[in-house]
N, C-alpha and C positions, 0 to 999 in steps of 0.2 A: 146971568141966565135966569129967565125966569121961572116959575114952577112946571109951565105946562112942558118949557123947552127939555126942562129936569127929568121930567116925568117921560117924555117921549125918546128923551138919551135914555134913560134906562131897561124901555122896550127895546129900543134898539144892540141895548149891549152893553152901552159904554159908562163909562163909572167920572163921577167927580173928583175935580183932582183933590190932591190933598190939602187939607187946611195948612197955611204957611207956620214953621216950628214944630210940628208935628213927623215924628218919624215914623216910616210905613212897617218897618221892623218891629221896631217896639208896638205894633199896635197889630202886627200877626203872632209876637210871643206871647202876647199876652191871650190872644183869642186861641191861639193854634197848641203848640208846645205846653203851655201852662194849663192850658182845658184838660189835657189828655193827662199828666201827673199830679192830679190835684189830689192832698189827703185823704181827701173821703177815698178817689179814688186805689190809693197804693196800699192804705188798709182793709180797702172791700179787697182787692184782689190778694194779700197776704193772707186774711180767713178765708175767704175762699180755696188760697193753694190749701189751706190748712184744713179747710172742710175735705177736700177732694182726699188729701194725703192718709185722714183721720177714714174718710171712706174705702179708700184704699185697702186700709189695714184690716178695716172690717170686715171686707170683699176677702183680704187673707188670710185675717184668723177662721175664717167661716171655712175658706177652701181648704186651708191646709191639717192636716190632722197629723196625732204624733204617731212617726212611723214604725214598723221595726225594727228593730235593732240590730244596728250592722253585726254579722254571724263576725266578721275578722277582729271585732273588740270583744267579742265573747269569747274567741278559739281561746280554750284551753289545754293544756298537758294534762297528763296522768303523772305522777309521783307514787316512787314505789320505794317504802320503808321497808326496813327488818323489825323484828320483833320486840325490837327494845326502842322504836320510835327515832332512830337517826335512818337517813336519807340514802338508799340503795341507787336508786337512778331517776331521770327524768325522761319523760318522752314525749315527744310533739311541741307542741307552743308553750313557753315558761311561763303561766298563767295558773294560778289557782283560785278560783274566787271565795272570799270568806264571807261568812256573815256580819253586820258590822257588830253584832254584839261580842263575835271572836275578838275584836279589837277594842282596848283599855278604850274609856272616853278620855281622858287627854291624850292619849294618842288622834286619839279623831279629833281632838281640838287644836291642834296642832295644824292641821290641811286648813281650817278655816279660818285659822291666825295668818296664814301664809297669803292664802287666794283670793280669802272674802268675807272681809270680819264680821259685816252685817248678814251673812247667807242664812240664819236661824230670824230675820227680820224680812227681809227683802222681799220683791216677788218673783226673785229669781230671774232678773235682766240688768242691769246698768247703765240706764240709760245716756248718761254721759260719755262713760264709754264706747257704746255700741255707736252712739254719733261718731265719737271720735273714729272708730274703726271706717264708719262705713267712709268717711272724706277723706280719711287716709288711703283705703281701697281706691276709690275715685280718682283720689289726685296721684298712683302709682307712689305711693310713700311704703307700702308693703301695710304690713299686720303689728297690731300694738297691743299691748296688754287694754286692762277694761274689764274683760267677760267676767259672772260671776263664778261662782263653782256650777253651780247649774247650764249654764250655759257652757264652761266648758267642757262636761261631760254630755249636754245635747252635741256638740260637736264630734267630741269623739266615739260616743254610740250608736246615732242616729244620722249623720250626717261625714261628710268629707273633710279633707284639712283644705280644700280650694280656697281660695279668696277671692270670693266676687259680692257684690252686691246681692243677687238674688239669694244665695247663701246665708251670706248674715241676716237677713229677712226670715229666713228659715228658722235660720238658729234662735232670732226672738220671739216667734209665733210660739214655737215650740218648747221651749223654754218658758215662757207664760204658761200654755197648758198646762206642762210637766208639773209644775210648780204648784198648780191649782189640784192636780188629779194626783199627784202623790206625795207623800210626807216627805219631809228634809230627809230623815235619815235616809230612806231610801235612795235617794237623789245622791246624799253625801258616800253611801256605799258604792254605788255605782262608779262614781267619782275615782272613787281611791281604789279598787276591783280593774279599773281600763284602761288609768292610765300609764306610760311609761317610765318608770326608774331609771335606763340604763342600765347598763350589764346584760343586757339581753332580757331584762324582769319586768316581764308588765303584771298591776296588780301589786296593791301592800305584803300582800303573803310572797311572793316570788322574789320581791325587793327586800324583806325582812332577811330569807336567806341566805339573800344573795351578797347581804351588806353586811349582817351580824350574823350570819347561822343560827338564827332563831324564828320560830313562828312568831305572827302578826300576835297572837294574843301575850307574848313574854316581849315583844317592845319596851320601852322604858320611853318617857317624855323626851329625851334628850335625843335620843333615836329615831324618836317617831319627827322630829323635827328637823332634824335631818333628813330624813326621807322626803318631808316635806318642800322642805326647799331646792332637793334635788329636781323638781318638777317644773322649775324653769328654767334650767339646762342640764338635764342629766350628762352629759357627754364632759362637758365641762368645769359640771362640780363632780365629778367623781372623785374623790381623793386621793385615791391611788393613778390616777391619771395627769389628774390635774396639776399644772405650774403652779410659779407663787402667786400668781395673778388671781389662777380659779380658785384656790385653796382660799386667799384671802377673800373673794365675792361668797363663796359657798358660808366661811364665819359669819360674814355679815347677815348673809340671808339669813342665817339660823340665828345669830342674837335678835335679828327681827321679829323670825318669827315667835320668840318665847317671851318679850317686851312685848308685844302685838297680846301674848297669851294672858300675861301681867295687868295691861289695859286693861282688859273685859274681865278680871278677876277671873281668869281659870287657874292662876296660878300666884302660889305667893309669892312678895318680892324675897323672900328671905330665902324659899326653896329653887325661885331664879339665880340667887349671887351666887348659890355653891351648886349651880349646876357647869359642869363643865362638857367641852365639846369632845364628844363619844368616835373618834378615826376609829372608819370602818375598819374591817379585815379587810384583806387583799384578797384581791381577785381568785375565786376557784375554778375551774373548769368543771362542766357539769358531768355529772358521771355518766360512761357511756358503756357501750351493751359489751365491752369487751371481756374478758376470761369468762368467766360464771356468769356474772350480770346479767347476759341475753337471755342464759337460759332458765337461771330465775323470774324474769321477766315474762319469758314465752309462757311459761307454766302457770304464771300467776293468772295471764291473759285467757288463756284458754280456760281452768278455773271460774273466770270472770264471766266469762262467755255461757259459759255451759248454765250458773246458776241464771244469767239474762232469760235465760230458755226456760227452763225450769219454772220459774219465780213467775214467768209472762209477763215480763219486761220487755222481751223480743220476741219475736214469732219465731224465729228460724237461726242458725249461726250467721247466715249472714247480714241479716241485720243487726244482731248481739256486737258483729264487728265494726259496722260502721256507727253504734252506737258505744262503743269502746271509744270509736277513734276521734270522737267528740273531742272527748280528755272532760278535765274538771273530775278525776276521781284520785282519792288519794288510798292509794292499795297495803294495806300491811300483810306482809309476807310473817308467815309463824319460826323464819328461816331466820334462826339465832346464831348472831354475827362468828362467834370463836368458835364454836361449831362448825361451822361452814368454811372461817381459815384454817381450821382444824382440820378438815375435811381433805381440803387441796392440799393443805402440806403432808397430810398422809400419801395420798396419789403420787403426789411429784416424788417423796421420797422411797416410798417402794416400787413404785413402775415405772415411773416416766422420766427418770432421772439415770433409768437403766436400759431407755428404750434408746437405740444408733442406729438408726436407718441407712448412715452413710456405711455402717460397717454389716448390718443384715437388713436385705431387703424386707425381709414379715414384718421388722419393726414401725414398719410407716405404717401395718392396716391391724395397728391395735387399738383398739376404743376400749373407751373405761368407762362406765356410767355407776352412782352409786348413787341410794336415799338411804335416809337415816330419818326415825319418826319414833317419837314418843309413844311407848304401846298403850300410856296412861290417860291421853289427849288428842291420840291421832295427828298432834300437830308434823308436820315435815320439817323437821330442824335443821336438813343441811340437805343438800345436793351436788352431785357433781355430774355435770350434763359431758361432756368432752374436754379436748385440750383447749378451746378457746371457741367461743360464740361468733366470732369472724370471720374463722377460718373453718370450721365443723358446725355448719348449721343443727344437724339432726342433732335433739338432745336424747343420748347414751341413757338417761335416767328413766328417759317414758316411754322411750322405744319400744315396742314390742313385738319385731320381727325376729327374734332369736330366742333357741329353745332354751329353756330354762334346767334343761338335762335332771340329775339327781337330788334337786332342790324342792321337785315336785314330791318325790318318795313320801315325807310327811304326811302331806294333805291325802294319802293313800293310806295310810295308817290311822291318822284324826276319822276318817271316814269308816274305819274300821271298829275301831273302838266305839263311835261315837254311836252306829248302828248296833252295835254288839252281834258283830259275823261272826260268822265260823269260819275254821276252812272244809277240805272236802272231805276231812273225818270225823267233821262236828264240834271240835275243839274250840272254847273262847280266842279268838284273835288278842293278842298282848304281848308287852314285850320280852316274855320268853318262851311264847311260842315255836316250837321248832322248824321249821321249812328247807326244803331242800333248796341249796343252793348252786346244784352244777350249773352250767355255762347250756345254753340250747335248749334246757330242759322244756320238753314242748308242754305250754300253761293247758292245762284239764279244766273242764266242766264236768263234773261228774265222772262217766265214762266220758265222755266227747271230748276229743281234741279241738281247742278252739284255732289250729293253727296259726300257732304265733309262738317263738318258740328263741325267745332274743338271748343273747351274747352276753355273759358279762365282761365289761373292761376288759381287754386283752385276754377276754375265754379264757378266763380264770375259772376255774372248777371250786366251790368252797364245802361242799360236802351237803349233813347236815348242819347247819344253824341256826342261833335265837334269831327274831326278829331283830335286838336289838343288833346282834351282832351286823347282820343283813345290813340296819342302819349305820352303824361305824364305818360297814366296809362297802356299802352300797352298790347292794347285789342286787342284779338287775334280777333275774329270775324269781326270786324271791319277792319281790314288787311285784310282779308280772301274774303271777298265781295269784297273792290279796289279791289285787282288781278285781278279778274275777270272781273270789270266793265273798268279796263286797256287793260286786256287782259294779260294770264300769258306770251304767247311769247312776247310781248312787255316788261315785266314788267324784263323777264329772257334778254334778250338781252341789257338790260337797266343796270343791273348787270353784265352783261360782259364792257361794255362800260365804266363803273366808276371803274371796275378794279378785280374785280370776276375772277375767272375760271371758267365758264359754261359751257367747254366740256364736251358732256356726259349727261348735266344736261337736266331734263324732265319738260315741261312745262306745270307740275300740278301744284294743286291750295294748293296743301300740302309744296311747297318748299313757301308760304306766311308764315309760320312758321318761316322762315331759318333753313331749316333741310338738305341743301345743307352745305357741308364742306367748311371748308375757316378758314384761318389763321391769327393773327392778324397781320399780313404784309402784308396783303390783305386790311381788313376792314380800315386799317391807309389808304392806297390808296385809298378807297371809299369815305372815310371822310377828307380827303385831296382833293378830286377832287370838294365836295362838299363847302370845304372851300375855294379853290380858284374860285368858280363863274362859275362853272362846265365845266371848264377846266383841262384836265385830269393830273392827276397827278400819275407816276409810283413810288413808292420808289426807291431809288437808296441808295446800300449799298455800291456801290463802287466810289468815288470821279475821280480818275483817275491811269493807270498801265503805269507803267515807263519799256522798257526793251533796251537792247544795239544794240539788232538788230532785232527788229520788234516794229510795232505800234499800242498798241489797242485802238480805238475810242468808245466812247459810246454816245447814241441817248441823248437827250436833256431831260430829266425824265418829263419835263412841255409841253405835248402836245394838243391837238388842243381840240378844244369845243364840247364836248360830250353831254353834254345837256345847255340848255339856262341858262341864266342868272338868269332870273326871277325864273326859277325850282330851280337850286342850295340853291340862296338866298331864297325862298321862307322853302325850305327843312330845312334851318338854322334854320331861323326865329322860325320854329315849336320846332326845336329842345332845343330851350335857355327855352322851356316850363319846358321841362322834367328835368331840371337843377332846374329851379325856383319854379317850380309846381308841381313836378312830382317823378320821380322810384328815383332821384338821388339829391334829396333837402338835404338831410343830410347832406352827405357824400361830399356835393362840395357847394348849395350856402350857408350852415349856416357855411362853413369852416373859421375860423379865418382867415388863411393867402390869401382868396381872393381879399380884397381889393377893392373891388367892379367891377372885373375883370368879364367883358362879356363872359360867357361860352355858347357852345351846346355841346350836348352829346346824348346816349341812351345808357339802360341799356337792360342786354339780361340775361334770365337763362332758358337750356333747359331742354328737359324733363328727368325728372325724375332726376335732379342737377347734369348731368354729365358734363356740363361747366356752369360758369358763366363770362359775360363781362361788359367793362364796355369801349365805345369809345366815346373821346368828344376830344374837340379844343377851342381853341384862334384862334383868328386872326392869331395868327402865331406859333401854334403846334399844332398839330394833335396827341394823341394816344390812342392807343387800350391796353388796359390791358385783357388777358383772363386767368380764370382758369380752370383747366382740371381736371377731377377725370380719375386718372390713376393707374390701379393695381401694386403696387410697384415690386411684385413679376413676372406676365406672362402678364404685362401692357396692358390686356382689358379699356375697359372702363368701370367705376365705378362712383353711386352715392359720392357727398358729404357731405351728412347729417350730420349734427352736426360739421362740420371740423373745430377747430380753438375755439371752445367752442363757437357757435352760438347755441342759440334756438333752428333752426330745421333747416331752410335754408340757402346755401349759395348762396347770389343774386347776380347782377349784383350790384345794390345800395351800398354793402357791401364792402367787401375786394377789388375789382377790383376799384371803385367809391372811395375807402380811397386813395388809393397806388395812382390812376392817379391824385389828387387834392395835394397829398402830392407833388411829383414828379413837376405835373406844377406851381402849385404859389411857389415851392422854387426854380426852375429855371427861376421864369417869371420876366423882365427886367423892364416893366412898366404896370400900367391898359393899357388898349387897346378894341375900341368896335368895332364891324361889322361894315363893310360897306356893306348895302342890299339892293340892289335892287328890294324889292318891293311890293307892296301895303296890303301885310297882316301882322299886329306888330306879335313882339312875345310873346308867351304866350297869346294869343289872349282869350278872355272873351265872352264867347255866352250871348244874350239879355236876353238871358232866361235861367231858370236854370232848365236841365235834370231831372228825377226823378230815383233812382235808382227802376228795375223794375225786377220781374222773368218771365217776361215773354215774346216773342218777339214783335216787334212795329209790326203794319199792315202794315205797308211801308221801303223798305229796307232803305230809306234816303227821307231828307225832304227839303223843300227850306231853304237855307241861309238866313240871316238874313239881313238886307238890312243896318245896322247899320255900320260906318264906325269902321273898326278894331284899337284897342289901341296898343299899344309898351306899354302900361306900364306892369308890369308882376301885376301876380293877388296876392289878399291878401296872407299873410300866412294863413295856416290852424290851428286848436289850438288844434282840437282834434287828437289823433294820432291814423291812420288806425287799422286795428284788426290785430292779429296774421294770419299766413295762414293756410292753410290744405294741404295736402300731392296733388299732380298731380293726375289727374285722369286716366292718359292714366297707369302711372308705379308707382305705388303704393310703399312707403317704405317698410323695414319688420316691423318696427314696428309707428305704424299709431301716429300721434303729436296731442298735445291737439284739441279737437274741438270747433271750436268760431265759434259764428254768428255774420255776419258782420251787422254793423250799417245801418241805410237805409238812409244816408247821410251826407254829410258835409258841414259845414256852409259854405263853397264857391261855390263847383259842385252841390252838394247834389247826388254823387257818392261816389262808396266806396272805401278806397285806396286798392294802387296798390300791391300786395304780393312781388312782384317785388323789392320793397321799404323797405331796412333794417328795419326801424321802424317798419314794418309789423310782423317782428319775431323774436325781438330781439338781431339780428348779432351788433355784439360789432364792 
């Protein structure tokens, strides 16, 4: 063919054929397939992915920012000690976060020996790994180790345990920042702060207890390396759980990680050969809010709450609580441990051990609440809230819906003294003042009847006598007069001042009674202010709150002088009567285990036996025991006649006066006697001796005696009081024997006090 023929087939279309030996194959591989993979081109196209990939990341470090931090790796518990720093209870999520300086550095060398030898080098990613991770996600092979420390606490802070791709991308963007915008330690804290132990302990401080019963900062290397290794599989290196299998992985991890520590020079080989492997303790169950517990707890909380307010930490309680319920606070109660067992075994063995509801019904609606508080510190050293936190929510200790009856009489006196009243013949109020004490006797102002005109205990008539005596035998009318010759707004502000709540409270001559509410963690304060020389004293149930990033302070519980000296002291002095002489001789001075231990006290039962108490002190304890008639069913207030298989009454002198004498002299360290300030003894002796009388004196009160006052306490009595009679104001349903009372005793020539277990039999 010649050219032009060439040339005109090729307009037309058609192709020449091929040259002969020539394959048309080999001569489109070479043009076709090989044009399109050629070197230049398969490395343009690999930097290129690698540009795009590299731009990618750019586009992601730029977009993604480090986020907040998951609230569920931060939830923490509250932890609530006693006062000698061992572990009362836990509550909410087992978490405590420390600071990492709380923790030894080989203990924290120990986490980096394990997870990430280089993490004090690195930048906080692994690159090798995190490939590996992500082909592994890819190709559904699951999750493999890799991460550093860094990254895997971005995981567990800031991110999810998912496994995807977009995730791990997350985790090394973020992990890079982290790394660039905060210090290792910081990073390594967090680290060991969120992650999981097992046992229920997330966090080195919760895993420390839970493993050795020791805080993160009394760790030891051998412990802490342990802990460490437990962090890639807690479940299965537990020791106490674990087969021979785990037991033997869990050694190895831990010879690893301490040869890992060896390497990097954390540690020497010579102090490695003689370390040996530390088996944890076995498993404890965490303590829970059962017998006491809860209402130690509740009290601590509420304490915790009130100062949030105060301090303006919190606006309101109810934020105070849901910033309580955060947790990450670690609470020390001032509630000292044998104290407090001390406490309950006195309860159980004088009341509740003698309480059979199957055999009397009253016995099911008896409540016992008691505090106990150093007069010298205010601390709260023991409590007893109810029979159990489970089954009796309301704690018995802070209550203060029930009257507080004859225990108030004091702070009627402190108030008198402290004023320096008269009565309505002008006479110094003191304790041998004389007062008339019939039964009804209607209380004067001047000429004016204030119409009020109250009952003693079973309309006992006691004639004239002392104040003090009034006090042993706690003669209502004779109270009833003070107030008034005090003045009741004096006498009610005087009660606020030692420690009362008087909001609200009205300044009749009916609340001479104590028929104002008040709890015995109130009345401990009153007789605590009374015992430190009437310097006020708040209880304090909370010693001090530890948290990682706030500070809560609390006021000083021992504050300033609320009434004198001579009042406080003088108030005492009356009261070692009523101990020696009086509502509460049984029950405390003829106790065996006193010792000849200096006591004051007073005994209270109100009307109609819906509480009885019983508050006294040492030199250096204060407490209030109260019992409560409580409907077990729709928890009204209810008598408690008979409870406990008494005669008829349950008095202050009784059950309340056994349990508080049991409880102090088996916690009391040495005798120990007042130091008082001043010029009237106790138990003080009138020149003369009263006459029991039915009928009223002509005179509200008469002059003192001019004789100087004894300290000695007065004889004993030989004959023992009469049984009582039922109240006059709330009648039982069914009416108790009726006695006539004697018309005197060979010391007062008074009659005794109903008040006073011997009165009626109370076992």
């Amino acid at each position: 063919m010649g050219r032009a023929e060439e040339r005109r087939a090729r307009q037309r279309g058609g192709r020449r054929a091929a040259p002969t030996g020539r394959s048309s194959s080999g001569a489109t591989g070479r043009t076709g397939i090989r044009r399109l993979f050629t070197w230049k081109k398969i490395v343009g196209t690999f930097f290129g992915l690698c540009l795009l990939g590299m731009g990618a990341f750019i586009v992601l470090y730029m977009m993604i920012d480090i986020p907040e931090g998951n609230a569920e790796a931060e939830s923490q518990g509250n932890v609530y000690r006693y006062s000698d720093g061992s572990v009362m209870a836990r509550s909410g999520f087992n978490r405590e976060i420390v600071d990492l300086a709380r923790v030894p550095k080989d203990v924290q060398r120990t986490f980096v020996a394990a997870e990430n030898k280089t993490f004090y080098k690195d930048s906080g990613v692994d690159i090798k790994g995190t490939a590996r991770g992500v082909l592994n996600t890819l190709s559904g092979k699951g999750a493999q180790g890799g991460s550093t420390i860094t990254q895997q606490y971005v995981k567990n802070y800031y991110l999810s345990q998912e496994q995807t791709v977009t995730r791990k991308m997350k985790e090394v963007v973020i992990s890079l920042k982290l790394d660039r915008e905060k210090s290792k330690d910081y990073i390594l804290a967090g680290y060991i702060n969120t992650s999981y132990y097992g046992r229920g302990a997330y966090g080195i401080q919760a895993a420390a207890q839970a493993y050795y019963r020791v805080d993160a900062e009394d760790l030891t290397v051998e412990q802490g390396a342990y802990l460490a290794a437990l962090l890639q599989a807690p479940s299965q290196y537990d020791w106490a759980v674990a087969g021979e299998t785990g037991k033997k992985l869990v050694q190895e991890r831990w010879n690893y990680v301490l040869d890992n520590m060896v390497e990097q020079k954390w540690l020497g080989a010579g102090d490695r050969r003689a370390m040996e492997f530390p088996v944890p303790e076995e498993p404890k169950a965490a303590p829970g809010m059962e017998g006491q517990t809860g209402y130690l707890v509740e009290a601590a909380n509420n304490a915790v709450k009130r100062q949030f307010v105060e301090q303006g930490i919190a606006e309101d309680v109810k934020q105070a609580d849901a910033l309580l319920d955060l947790g990450g606070y670690t609470i020390t109660l001032n509630v000292d441990k044998k104290k407090q067992a001390a406490l309950e075994k006195a309860v159980k063995a004088k009341l509740t051990s003698r309480l059979d509801p199957d055999e009397r019904d009253v016995d099911a609606d008896v409540q016992a609440g008691a505090v106990s508080v150093d007069p010298k510190t205010g601390a709260v050293v023991a409590m007893y809230g109810g029979v159990d936190y489970v089954k009796h929510f309301t704690n018995n200790a802070t209550r203060d819906d029930y009257q507080p009856a004859s225990t108030f009489k004091p702070v009627i006196l402190a108030a008198a003294v402290d004023q320096g009243a008269e009565t309505q013949g002008g006479v110094p109020i003191g304790a041998d003042t004389i007062y008339d004490g019939t039964s009804k006797r209607p209380v004067r102002d001047g000429d004016r009847k204030v119409g009020f005109a109250p009952p003693n205990e079973d309309d006992v008539d006691y004639g004239d006598v002392t104040v003090q005596e009034a006090m042993n035998k706690s003669v209502n009318s004779v109270f009833a007069q003070m107030g008034i010759d005090v003045g009741m707004t004096e006498v009610v502000k005087v009660a606020g001042d030692l420690g009362m709540d008087t909001e609200g409270v009205e300044a009749v001559p009916a609340q001479t009674l104590g028929s104002m509410g008040a709890s015995p963690l109130e009345m401990a304060g009153v007789y605590a202010t009374l015992a430190n020389h009437g310097k006020k004293v708040t209880p304090a149930v909370v010693k001090s709150v530890e948290h990682n990033s706030r500070s809560v302070e609390f006021a000083d519980p021992v504050g300033e002088q609320v009434i004198s000296r001579a009042a406080a002291d003088t108030v005492t002095s009356v009261l070692t009567g009523v101990v020696d002489d009086g509502t509460a001789r049984r029950s405390v001075r003829e106790n065996p285990l006193r010792g000849g231990q200096q006591v004051a006290g007073k005994t209270g039962t109100s009307d109609n036996n819906k509480s009885a108490w019983f508050t006294g002190f040492t030199p250096e304890l204060v407490t209030s025991v109260g019992l409560f008639g409580e409907d077990a069913k729709n928890h009204s207030q209810v008598p408690m006649y008979k409870a406990g298989g008494v005669e008829y009454r349950v008095n202050g002198g009784g059950f309340p006066a056994e349990i508080w004498a049991a409880y102090t002299f088996g916690v009391m360290d040495e005798v120990s006697r007042f130091d008082l300030d001043t010029d009237q003894g106790a138990a003080v002796r009138p020149t003369r001796t009263p006459s029991a009388t039915t009928s009223p004196s002509a005179t509200p009160s008469q002059e003192p005696t001019t004789q100087a006052p004894t300290t000695e306490a007065p004889p004993e009595t030989s004959s023992a009081p009469p049984t009582s009679e039922p109240p006059t104001s709330e009648p039982p349903t069914s009416a108790p024997p009726t006695k006539t009372p004697p018309t005197g005793s060979p010391t007062f020539g008074i009659p005794g006090d109903p008040d006073d277990p011997q009165s009626d039999g109370s076992q």
